[in-house]
N, C-alpha and C positions, 0 to 999 in steps of 0.2 A: 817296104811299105806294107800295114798290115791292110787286111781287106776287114770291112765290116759287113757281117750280116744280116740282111733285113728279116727280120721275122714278122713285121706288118706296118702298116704305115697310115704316116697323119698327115691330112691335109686342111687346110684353114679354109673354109668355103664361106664365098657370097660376104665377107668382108667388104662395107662399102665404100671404104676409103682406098685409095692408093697405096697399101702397104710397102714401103722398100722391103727387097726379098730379105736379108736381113732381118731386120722386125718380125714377117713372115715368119722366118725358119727358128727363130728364137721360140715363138708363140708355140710352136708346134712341138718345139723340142720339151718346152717348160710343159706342157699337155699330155705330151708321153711319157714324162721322167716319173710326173705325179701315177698316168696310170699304173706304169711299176710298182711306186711305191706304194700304191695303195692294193696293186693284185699280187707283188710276192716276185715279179721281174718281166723282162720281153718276153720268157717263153711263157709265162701263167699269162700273159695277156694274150700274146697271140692264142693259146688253148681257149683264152675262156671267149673270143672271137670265133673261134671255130665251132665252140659248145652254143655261145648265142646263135648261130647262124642254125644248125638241126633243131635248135629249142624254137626258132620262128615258125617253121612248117609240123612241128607237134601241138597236139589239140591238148589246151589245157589242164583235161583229167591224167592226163599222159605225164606231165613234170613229177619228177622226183621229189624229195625233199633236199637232196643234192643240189637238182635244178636250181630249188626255191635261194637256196642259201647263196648259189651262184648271180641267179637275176639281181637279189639287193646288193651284194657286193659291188658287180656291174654298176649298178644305179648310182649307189655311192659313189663307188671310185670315179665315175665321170662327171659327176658334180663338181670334184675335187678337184678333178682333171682341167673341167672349163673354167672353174676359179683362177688355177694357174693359168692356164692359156692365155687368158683374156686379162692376166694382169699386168697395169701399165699399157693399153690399150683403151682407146676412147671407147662410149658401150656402145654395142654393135647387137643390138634384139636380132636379128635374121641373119647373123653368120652362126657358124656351126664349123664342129672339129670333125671329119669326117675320118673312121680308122676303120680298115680292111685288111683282108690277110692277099700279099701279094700272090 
């Protein structure tokens, strides 16, 4: 059996319907494949999680031009990200894809 490694995780939050887990874990998985493809893989996502996370408590004059090119990417790819997720799923305005580094 091979073991998989998490390098961060998605969770489906405040979904107002009943989701079978199933469904659930599809939503999440199509959410995270997109963020890959859109940041370069699981570990440029998890990096760029870790980079947003010190970029939150830095005062704005502070961000690089690195920073800068990292936040739209971010922005993007999670756009992208919640398209996939939420497709084939009824619209749901107040859920949310929620991803952390474990």
């Amino acid at each position: 059996m091979q073991a998989i490694e998490c390098t961060y995780t998605v969770t489906l939050r405040d979904y107002p319907e009943q989701l079978p887990a199933t469904e659930r874990i599809a939503a999440e998985a199509r959410y995270a494949r997109e963020l890959e493809k859109q940041l370069g893989g699981p570990e440029q996502v998890a990096a760029a999680l870790d980079t947003m996370a010190s970029l939150e408590e830095s005062p704005p004059q502070q961000l690089s031009p690195g920073d800068l090119t990292l936040l739209k990417a971010w922005g993007k790819a999670s756009v992208a990200a919640r398209q996939a997720g939420f497709r084939g799923l009824a619209e749901a305005s107040s859920a949310y894809f929620d991803v952390w580094l474990p």
